[in-house]
C-alpha positions in Angstrom: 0.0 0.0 0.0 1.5 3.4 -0.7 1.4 5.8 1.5 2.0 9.5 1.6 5.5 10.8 3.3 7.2 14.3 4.1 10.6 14.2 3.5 12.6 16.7 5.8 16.3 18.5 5.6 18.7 21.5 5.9 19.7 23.0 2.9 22.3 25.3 3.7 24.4 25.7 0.7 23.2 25.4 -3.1 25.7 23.0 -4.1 23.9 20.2 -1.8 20.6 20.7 -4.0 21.6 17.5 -6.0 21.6 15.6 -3.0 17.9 16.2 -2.6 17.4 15.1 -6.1 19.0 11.7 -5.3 17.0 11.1 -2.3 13.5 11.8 -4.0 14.6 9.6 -6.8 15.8 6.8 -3.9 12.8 6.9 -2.3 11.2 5.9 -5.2 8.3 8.4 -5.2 8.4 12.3 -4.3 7.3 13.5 -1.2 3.7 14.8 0.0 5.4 17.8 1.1 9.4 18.6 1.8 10.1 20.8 4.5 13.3 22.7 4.3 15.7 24.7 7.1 18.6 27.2 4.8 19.9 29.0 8.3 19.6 32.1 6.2 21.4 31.0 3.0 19.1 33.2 0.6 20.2 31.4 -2.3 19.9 27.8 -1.4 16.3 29.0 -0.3 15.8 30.2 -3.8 17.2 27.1 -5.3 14.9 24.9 -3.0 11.7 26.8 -4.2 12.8 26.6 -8.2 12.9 23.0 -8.1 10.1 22.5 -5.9 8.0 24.4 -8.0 9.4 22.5 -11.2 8.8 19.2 -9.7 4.8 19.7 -8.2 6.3 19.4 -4.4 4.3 21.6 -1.6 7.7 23.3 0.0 7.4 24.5 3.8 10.5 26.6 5.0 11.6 26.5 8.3 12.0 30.1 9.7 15.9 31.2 10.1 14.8 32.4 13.6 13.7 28.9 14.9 17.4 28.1 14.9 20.5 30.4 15.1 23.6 27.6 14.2 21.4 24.4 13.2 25.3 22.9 13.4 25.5 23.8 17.0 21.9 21.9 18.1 19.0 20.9 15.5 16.7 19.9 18.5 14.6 23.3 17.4 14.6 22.8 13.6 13.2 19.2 14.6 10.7 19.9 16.3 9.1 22.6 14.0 9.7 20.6 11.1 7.7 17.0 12.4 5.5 19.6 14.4 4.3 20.9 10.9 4.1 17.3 9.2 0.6 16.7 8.5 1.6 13.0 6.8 1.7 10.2 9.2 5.2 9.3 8.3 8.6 11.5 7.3 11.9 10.8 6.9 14.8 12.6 7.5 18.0 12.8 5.6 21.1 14.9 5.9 22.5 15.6 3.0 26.4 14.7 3.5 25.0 11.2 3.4 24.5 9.7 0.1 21.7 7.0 -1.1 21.6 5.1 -4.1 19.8 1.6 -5.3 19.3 -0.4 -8.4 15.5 -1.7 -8.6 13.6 -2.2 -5.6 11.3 0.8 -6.5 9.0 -0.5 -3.9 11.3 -0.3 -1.0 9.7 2.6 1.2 6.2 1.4 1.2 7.9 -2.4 2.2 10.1 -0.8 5.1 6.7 1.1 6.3 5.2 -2.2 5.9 8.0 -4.5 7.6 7.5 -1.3 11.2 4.3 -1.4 11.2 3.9 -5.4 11.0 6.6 -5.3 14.0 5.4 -2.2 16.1 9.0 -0.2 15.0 9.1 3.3 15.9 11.7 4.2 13.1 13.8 3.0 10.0 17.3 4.5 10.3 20.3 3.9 8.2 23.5 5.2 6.8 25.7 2.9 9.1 27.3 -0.7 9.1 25.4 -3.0 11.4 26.2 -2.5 15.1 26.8 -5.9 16.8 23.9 -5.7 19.4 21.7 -5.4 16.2 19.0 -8.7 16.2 18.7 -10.6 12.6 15.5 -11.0 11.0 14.0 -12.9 8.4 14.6 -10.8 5.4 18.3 -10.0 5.0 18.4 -7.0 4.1 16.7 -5.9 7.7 18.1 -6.1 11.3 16.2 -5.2 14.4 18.1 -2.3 16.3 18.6 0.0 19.6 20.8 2.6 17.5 19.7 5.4 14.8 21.3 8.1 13.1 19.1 11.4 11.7 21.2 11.2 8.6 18.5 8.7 7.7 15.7 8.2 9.8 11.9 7.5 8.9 9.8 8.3 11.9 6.2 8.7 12.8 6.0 12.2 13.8 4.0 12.7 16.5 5.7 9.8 18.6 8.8 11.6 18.3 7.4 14.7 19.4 5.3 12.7 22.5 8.9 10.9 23.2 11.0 14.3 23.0 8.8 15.9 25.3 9.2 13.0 27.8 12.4 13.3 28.2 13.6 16.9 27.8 15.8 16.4 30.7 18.4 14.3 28.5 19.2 17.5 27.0 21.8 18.7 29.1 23.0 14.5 29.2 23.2 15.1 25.2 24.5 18.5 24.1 24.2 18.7 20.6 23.6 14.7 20.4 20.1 15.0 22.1 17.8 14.8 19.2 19.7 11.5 18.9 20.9 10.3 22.2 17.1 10.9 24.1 16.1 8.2 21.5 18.5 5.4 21.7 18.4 6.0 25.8 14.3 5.5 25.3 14.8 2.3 23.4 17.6 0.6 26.3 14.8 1.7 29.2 12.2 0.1 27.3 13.5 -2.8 25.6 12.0 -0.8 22.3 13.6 -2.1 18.6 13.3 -0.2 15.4 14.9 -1.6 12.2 17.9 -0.8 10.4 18.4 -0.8 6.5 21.5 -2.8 5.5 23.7 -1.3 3.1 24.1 -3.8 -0.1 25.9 -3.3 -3.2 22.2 -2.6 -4.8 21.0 -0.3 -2.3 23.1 1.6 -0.1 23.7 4.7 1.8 26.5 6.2 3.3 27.8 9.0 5.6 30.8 11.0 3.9 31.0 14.2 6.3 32.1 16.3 3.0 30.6 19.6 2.4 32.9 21.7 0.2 33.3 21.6 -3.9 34.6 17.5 -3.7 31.5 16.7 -2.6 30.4 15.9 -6.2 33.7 13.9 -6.6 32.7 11.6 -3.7 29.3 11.4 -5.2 30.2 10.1 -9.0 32.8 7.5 -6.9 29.8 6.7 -5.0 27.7 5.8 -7.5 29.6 4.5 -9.8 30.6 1.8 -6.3 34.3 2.4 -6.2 35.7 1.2 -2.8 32.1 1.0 -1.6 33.3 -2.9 -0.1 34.6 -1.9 3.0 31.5 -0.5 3.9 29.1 -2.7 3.2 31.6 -5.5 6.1 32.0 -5.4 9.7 30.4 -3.8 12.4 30.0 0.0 13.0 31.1 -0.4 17.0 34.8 -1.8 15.3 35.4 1.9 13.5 36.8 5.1 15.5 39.1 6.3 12.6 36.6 9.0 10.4 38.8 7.3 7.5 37.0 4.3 8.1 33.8 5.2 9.2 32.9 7.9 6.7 32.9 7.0 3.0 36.1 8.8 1.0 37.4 10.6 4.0 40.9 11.9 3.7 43.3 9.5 5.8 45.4 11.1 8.2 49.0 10.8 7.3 50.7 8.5 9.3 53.6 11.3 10.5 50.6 13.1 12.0 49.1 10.1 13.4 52.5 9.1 15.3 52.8 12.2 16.9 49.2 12.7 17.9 50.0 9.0 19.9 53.3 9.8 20.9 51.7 13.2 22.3 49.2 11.4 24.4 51.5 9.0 25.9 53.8 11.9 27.1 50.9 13.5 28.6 49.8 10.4 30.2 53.1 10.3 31.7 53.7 13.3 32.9 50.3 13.7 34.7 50.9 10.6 37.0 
């Protein structure tokens, strides 16, 4: 059964409007409505309203004064964009992570199906599996206590009842609240949503880039060069950005030694 969605980002620079392109085309079907934050970026609020306008999508902008560094805490922009959601369902995507498939055109309306069948509060992705994540019987599912908003599909007015219950994670959190009050929920309860394995056909991944390589990264992304490592292992085994975030510049290893050999002397000295 399809249903209708919202689909809700930032868009705080023009250059990231192909990234929304790629996610309405990877979710298979446009959105109901997409609702936008720019932080004040007039022209990536005039490039948002060109190509909603030329695609037939209902555009609501988030007000620059509901959040004055969205990079510092997005808690606000949150909760005025799923407080203005009038669809049941909306997912969230940040665009410095990337999505592509092959096929599976039906995959939203099977992932709403698959939560709903299994009381999940959310769909997240853009990670490797963690290792406390539970099999299930399709593979390309997992049943899981962690989430990420660089790809999250949520029912918006549980997360607004839930955030409201427990406002006093904020200062726990910092910046990591709109995040970190969920995952906390889902340990006290025993609550499971389900994650969306990366495959070779469908994917999406985290690359933290923002400047003029960011369409680099993208072309290697699609076209799947060193996408392998990403698609192995468990998320918990990766601490290096290098090797958690796709095409991330290594560290040379100079810079690495001293960084370690820095520590240690600190550690030293401070006994």
């Amino acid at each position: 059964m399809t249903r209708p969605y919202a689909l809700a980002t930032n868009l705080l620079q023009s250059l990231s409007l192909k990234i929304v392109e790629d996610w309405i085309d990877f979710l298979g079907r446009p959105p109901a409505t997409l609702h936008c934050f720019c932080g004040g970026n007039e022209e990536a609020k005039a490039s948002i309203e060109a190509f909603c306008a030329e695609r037939g999508i209902e555009l609501v902008l988030t007000p620059d004064e509901v959040c004055p560094d969205v990079r510092a805490s997005e808690i606000e922009v949150l909760r005025w964009q799923y407080g203005h959601v009038t669809q049941d369902w909306c997912f969230l995507v940040r665009l410095d992570a990337f999505p592509f498939r092959m096929g599976e055109a039906d995959w939203l309306d099977r992932c709403m199906d698959t939560m709903e069948e299994n009381g999940f509060f959310f769909a997240t992705g853009a990670a490797r599996v963690f290792r406390a994540d539970k099999p299930m019987d399709q593979p390309d599912y997992m049943a899981t206590q962690r989430l990420s908003n660089n790809c999250i599909l949520v029912r918006p007015k549980e997360w607004l009842a839930l955030e409201e219950q427990n406002r006093p994670l904020r200062e726990t959190y910092g910046r990591y609240y709109s995040e970190g009050f969920l995952e906390t929920h889902l340990r006290e309860t025993d609550t499971w949503g389900l994650r969306l394995v990366n495959r070779p056909e469908w994917r999406v991944f985290h690359v933290q880039v923002w400047d003029e390589r960011m369409l680099n990264v993208r072309e290697s992304f699609r076209a799947g060069r060193g996408i392998r490592p990403f698609l192995e292992g468990y998320e918990d085994d990766y601490t290096d950005p290098w090797t958690r975030w796709y095409m991330f510049p290594k560290t040379p290893l100079t810079k690495r030694l001293r960084t370690t050999l820095g520590r240690l002397r600190r550690q030293v000295f401070s006994r």
